[in-house]
N, C-alpha and C positions, 0 to 999 in steps of 0.2 A: 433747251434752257428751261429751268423749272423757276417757279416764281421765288424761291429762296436766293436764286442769283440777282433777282432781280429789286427784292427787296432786302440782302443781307439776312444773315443767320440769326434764328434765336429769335430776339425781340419782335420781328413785324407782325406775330400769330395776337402778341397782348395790343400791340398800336391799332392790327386793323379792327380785332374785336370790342376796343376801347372808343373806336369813329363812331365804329356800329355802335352800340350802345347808348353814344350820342345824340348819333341822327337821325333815330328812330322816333323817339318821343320829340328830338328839338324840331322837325320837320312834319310831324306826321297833319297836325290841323294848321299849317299855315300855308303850306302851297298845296298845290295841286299834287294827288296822289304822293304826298311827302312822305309817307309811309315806307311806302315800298324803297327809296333810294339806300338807306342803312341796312335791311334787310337784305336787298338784293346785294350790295356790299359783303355784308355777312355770309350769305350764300353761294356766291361766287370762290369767294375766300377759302370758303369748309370744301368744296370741290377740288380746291385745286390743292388744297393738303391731303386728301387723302392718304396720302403712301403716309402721314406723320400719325394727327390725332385719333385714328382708329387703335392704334399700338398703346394708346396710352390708357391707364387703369382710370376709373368711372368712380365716381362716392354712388353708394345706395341710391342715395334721394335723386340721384339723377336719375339713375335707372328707372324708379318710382315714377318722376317728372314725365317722362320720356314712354313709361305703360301708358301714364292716366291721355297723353298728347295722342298715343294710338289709339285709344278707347274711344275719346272725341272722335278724333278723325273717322273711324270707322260708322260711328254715329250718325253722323252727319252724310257717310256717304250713305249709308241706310233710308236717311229721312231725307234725301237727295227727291227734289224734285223731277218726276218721271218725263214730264215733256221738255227740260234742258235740255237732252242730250248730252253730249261732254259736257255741258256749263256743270251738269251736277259734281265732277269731281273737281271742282274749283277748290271749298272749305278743305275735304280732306288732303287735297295736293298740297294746300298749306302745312296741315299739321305735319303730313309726311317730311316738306324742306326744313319747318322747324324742327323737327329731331335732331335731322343729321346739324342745324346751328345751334341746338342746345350741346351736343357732343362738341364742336370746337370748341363755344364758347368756354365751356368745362376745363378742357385741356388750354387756354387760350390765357384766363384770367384776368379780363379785363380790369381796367381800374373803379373801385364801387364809386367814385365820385363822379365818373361820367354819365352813369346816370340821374344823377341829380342836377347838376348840370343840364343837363340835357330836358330832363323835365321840365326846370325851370325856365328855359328858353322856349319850349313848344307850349306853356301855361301863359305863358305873356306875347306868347304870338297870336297865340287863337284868342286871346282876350282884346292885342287890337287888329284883329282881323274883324272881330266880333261887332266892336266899335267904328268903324271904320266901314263895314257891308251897313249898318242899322242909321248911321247919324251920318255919313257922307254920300254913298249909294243911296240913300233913303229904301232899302230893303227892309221887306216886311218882317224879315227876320235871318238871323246870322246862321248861317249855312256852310260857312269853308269858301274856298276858291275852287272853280271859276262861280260867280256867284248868280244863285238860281237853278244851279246844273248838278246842285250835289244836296243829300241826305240833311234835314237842317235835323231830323231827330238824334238821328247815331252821330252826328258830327255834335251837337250840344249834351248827349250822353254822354262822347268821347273827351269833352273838354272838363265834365265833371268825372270822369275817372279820372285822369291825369290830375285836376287840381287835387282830388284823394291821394291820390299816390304819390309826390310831391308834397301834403303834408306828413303824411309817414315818414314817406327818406327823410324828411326833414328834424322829425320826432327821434330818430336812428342815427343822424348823425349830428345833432346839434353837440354836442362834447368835442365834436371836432370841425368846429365850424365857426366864423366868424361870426360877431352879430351884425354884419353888414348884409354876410350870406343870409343869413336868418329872417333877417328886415326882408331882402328881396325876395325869398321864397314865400314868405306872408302875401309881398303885394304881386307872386305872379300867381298863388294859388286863389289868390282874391280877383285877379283876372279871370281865369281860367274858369271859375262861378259865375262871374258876370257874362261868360260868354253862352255859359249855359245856359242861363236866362233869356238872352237877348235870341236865345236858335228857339224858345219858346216851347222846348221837350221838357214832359213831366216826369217820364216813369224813371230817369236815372234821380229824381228826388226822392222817389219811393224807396228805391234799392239804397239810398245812402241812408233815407231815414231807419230803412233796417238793418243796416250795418254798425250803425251807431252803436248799440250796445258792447260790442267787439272793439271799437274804438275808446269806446270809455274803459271799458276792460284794458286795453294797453297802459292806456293813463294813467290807471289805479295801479297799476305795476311797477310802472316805471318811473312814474313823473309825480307820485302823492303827496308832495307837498307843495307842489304847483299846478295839484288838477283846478285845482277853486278859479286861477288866476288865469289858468289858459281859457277853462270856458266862460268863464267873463269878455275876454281877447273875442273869443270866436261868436260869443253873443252878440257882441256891438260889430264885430263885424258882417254878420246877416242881417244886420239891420240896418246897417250904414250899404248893405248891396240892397236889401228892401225898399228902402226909401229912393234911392236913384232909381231903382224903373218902379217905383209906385204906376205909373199908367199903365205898362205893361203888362204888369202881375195883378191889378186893380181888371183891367179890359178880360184878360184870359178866365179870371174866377169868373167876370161872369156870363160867361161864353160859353164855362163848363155849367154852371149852375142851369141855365136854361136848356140847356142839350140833356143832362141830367131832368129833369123837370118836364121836359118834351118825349123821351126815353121811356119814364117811369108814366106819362099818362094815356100817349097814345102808340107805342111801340114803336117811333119814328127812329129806324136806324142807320138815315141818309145824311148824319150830320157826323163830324170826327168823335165825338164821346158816345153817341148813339151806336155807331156801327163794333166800335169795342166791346160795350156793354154784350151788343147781339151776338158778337165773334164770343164772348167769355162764357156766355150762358150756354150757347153750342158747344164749345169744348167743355163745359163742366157736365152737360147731361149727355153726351153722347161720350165724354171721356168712361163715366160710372160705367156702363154698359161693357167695358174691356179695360180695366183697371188695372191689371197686369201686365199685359201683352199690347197694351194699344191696338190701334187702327193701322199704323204704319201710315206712309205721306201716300201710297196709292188708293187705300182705304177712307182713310181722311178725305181725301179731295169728292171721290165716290159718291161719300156717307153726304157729304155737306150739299154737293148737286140735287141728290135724290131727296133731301126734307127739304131745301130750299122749295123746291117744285112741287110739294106734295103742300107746302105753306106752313110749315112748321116753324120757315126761320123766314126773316127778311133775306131779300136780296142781297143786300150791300156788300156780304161777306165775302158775297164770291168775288169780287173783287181782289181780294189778298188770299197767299196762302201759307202767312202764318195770324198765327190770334190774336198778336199784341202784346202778349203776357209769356215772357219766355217755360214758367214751369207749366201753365196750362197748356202750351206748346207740346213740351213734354209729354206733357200726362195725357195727352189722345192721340199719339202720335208712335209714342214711343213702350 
C-alpha cells in the first residue's frame, strides 16, 4: 500500500505541502522545538513520493535554490566543529533533507497564503509567549519554551525575522487581502518585535537596520504614493513598542555603555559586550593574516588557544567557538 491509496489521488502532494508551509513558521517560536513538526511533515512526505516528484521537470531558480542549499551545506560541514563528532554533520544533514523538500515542494505547489497565515500565527505566538515568560514567569528575559532551557538570542533574532517576513508577505499580498487581514498582520508583526525586545537580543537590530535600505527600495517601487504614509504607520509604531519597554531598553543601553566604557579602558573582556569586542578584534587581526583562504575551524580554534596563552587576547574567548558576528565568522574561518 503506497501512501496515494492512502491519501487519494492527485491533490494530497499540494494539502500536505500547504500544512507544511503552515506549521513551520505558525509553530516554530511557541512550543517547544515547533520547528521541526511541519518540516519533519514535509520530509516524511517528499520520501515517500519518490517514485512521483523526481520525474517531474525543475524551473532554473530552483535548481539555482537547490546549488546555493549545497554550497551552504558543504560549508558548514567544512567549518564543522572538530571535537563534535557526528554532531558536526547536523547543519549540513539539514540542508541535504532541505533539497530533496525544496524538489516536492516545487512539484507539490502549495497554496502562497499559507504561508502568511502561518507567519502570522507563529508572529503572535512568540509575541505572547514573550509576554507571558517576561510579566507572568517573571523571567529575566523571553527565550521560547520550555522557559530558561532555550537560546533567548536566536529565539529573539528568530522572532524579528519572521516579524520582517510577515511584513513583506504582507506588502506582496495586500491587493489580495482583506483589511481585517492586514490590521492583524500589523499587530502580529508588532508582536513578533516586542518579542524581540523582551528575549533582550541586539544583533538581529543591526541586521534589520542594514536591511532597511532594500526595504525602502521595495516601497519605492511599489507602494510610492504610500511610502510617506506607511513610514509614518511604522514610525509611531517603534515608538509605541519604545515606550512600553522604556525600562528595558533604558537598563540594557546602560549595561552596554559601561561594559563599552570598561572594554575601551582597561581591556576587561569578562563582561557580555567586553568579551565580543575581544572575540571581534581577534578575528579582525588574525582574519588579515589569511584573507583568502582563512584558518578553517581547526585552525581557528589552534590560532585562538596559542595568543590566548602567549597574552595577546583575554581569556573569555575561549569560551565560544564562534565570534559573535556572523561575517567575521566567515572571514577567519573561511
Amino acid at each position: 500500500m503506497t501512501i496515494d491509496d492512502l491519501l487519494g489521488p492527485g491533490p494530497w502532494p499540494r494539502r500536505v505541502a500547504t500544512a507544511a508551509v503552515f506549521l513551520v513558521p505558525a509553530l516554530a517560536l511557541t512550543v517547544q522545538s515547533g520547528y521541526s513538526y511541519g518540516a519533519a511533515l514535509l520530509l516524511v512526505c517528499a520520501l515517500c513520493s519518490l517514485h512521483r516528484w523526481p520525474r517531474l521537470p525543475q524551473a532554473r531558480w530552483t535548481w539555482g535554490f537547490a546549488a546555493a542549499m549545497s554550497g551552504i551545506g558543504v560549508l558548514w560541514l567544512v567549518l564543522a566543529n572538530p571535537l563534535e563528532g557526528l554532531g558536526g554533520w547536523d547543519r549540513p544533514s539539514k540542508f541535504a533533507f532541505g533539497i530533496v523538500c525544496l524538489f516536492f515542494v516545487s512539484t507539490a505547489a502549495p497554496k502562497p497564503r499559507a504561508q502568511f497565515w502561518g507567519l502570522l500565527a507563529g508572529c503572535a505566538g512568540a509575541g505572547v509567549v514573550a509576554l507571558w515568560q517576561v510579566y507572568v514567569e517573571n523571567s529575566p528575559r523571553a527565550s521560547g519554551f520550555p522557559t530558561g532551557r532555550t537560546n533567548a538570542i536566536q529565539w529573539g533574532n528568530l522572532a524579528l525575522l519572521m516579524g520582517t517576513m510577515l511584513a513583506v508577505q504582507t506588502l506582496a499580498l495586500r491587493e489580495h487581502l482583506s483589511r481585517r487581514a492586514v490590521a492583524l498582520a500589523c499587530l502580529g508583526g508588532l508582536l513578533a518585535l516586542n518579542a524581540s525586545v523582551l528575549s533582550q537580543s541586539r544583533g538581529g537590530w543591526l541586521a534589520l537596520l542594514m536591511a532597511a535600505p532594500v526595504g525602502l527600495y521595495f516601497l519605492w517601487c511599489f507602494y510610492r504614493s504610500e511610502l510617506w504614509r506607511m513610514l509614518a504607520v511604522a514610525t509611531i509604531a517603534l515608538i509605541v513598542l519604545g515606550a512600553a519597554n522604556h525600562a528595558v531598553l533604558a537598563e540594557r543601553w546602560d549595561i552596554m555603555e559601561q561594559e563599552v566604557l570598561i572594554y575601551g579602558t582597561e581591556r576587561a573582556a569578562d563582561t557580555s559586550v567586553g568579551q565580543r569586542l575581544e572575540h571581534w578584534r581577534f578575528a579582525w587581526e588574525v582574519g588579515l593574516e589569511k584573507p583568502l583562504l582563512g584558518w578553517g575551524m581547526r585552525g581557528y580554534l589552534a590560532e585562538k588557544e596559542k595568543r590566548v596563552a602567549a597574552g595577546q587576547y583575554e581569556p573569555s574567548i575561549l569560551e565560544y567557538i564562534y565570534t559573535h558576528n556572523e561575517p567575521l565568522d566567515m572571514f577567519i574561518k573561511a
